[in-house]
C-alpha positions as CSV (number, residue, x, y, z in Angstrom):
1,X,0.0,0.0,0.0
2,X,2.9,2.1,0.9
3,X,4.0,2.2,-2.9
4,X,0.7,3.0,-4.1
5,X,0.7,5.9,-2.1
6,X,4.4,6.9,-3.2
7,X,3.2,6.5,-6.7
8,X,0.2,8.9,-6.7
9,X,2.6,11.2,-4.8
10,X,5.0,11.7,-7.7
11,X,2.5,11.7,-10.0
12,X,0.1,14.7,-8.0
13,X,2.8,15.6,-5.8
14,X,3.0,16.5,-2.5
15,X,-0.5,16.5,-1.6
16,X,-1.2,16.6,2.2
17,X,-3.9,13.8,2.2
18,X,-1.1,11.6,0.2
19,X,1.3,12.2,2.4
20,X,-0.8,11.9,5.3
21,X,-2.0,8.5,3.4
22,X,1.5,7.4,3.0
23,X,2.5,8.2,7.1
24,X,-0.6,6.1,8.5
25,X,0.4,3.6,5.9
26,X,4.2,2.9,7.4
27,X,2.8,3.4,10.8
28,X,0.3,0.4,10.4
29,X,3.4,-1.5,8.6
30,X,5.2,-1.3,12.0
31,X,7.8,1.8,10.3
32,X,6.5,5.1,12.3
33,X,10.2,6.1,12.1
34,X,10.3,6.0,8.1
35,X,6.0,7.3,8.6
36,X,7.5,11.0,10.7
37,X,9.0,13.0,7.3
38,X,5.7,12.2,5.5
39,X,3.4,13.0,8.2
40,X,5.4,16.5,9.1
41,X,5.1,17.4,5.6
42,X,1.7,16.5,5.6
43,X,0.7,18.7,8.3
44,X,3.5,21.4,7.7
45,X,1.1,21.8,4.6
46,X,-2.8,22.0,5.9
47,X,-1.5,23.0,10.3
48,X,-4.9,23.8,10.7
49,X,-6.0,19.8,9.7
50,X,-6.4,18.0,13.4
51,X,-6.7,14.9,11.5
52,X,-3.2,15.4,9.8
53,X,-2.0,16.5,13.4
54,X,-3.5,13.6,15.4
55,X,-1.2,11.2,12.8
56,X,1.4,13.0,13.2
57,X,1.6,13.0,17.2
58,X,0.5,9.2,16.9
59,X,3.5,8.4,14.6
60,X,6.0,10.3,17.0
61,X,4.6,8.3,19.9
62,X,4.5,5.2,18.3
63,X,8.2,5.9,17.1
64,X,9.2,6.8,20.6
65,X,9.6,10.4,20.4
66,X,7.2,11.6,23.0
67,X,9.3,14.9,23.1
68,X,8.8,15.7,19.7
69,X,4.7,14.9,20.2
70,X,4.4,17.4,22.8
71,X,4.0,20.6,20.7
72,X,1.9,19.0,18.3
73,X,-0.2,17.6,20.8
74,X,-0.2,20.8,22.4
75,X,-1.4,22.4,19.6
76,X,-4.2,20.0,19.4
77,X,-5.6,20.9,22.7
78,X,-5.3,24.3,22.6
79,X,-7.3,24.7,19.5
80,X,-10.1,21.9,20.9
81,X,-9.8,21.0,24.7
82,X,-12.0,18.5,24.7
83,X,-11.4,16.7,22.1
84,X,-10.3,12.7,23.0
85,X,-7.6,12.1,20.7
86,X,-5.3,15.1,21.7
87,X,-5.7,13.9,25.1
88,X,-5.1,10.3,24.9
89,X,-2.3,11.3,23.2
90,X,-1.3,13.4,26.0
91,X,-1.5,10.7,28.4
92,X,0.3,8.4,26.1
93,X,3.5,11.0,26.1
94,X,3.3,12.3,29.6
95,X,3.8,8.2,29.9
96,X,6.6,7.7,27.8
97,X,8.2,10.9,29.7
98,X,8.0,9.5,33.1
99,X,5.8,13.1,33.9
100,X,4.5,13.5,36.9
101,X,1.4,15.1,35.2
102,X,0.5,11.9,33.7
103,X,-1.4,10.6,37.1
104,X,-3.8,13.7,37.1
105,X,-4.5,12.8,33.1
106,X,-5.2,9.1,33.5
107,X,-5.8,7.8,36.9
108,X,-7.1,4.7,36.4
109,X,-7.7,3.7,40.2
110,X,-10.6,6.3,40.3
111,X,-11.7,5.4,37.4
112,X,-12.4,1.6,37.8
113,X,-14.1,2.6,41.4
C-alpha cells in the first residue's frame, strides 16, 4: 500500500492527504520512524487539519519520540480542549516521559471505582 501511495505522490505531488495516506500507511506497517517526514510534511502543509495533526503526534509516539509529540499535541488541545484524541495522546506522552502530570491525566484507580 505504501508504494501505491508513493506512486500517486509523484504523480500529483505533494498533496497533504497523500502524504498523510502514506505516514498512516508505514505506521500500520510497524515503520513510524520511516512514517515522521511524510506525516510532518503533511501537516507542515494543511497546520490547521487536526486529523493530519493527530497522525502525526500518533506516529512520534509510536516511534518513541514523545518529546517531539508534545508541541503538536499541544497544539491540538489548545485549538479543541475536549477533544479525545489530543488527550489520549497526552497521556500516552506524559507516559513515555515519566511526567508527573501523567497521574492527574489518567488515573485509572478512580476510574475503575
Amino acid at each position: 500500500a505504501a508504494a501505491a501511495f508513493e506512486a500517486a505522490l509523484t504523480v500529483i505531488g505533494p498533496e497533504p492527504a497523500l502524504l498523510g495516506g502514506l505516514a498512516l500507511t508505514l505506521r500500520a506497517a510497524g515503520r513510524p520512524t520511516a512514517a515522521v517526514e511524510p506525516a510532518r510534511r503533511a501537516l507542515a502543509a494543511r497546520p490547521d487539519d487536526p486529523a493530519l495533526g493527530n497522525a502525526l503526534a500518533s506516529i512520534l509516539l509510536c516511534a518513541g519520540r514523545p518529546d517531539e509529540a508534545w508541541p503538536v499535541i499541544r497544539r491540538l488541545r489548545e485549538r479543541d480542549p475536549a477533544a479525545l484524541e489530543p488527550i489520549a495522546h497526552e497521556a500516552v506522552a506524559a507516559r513515555l516521559l515519566a511526567d508527573p502530570g501523567y497521574a492527574r491525566l489518567y488515573d485509572f484507580e478512580r476510574f475503575v471505582r
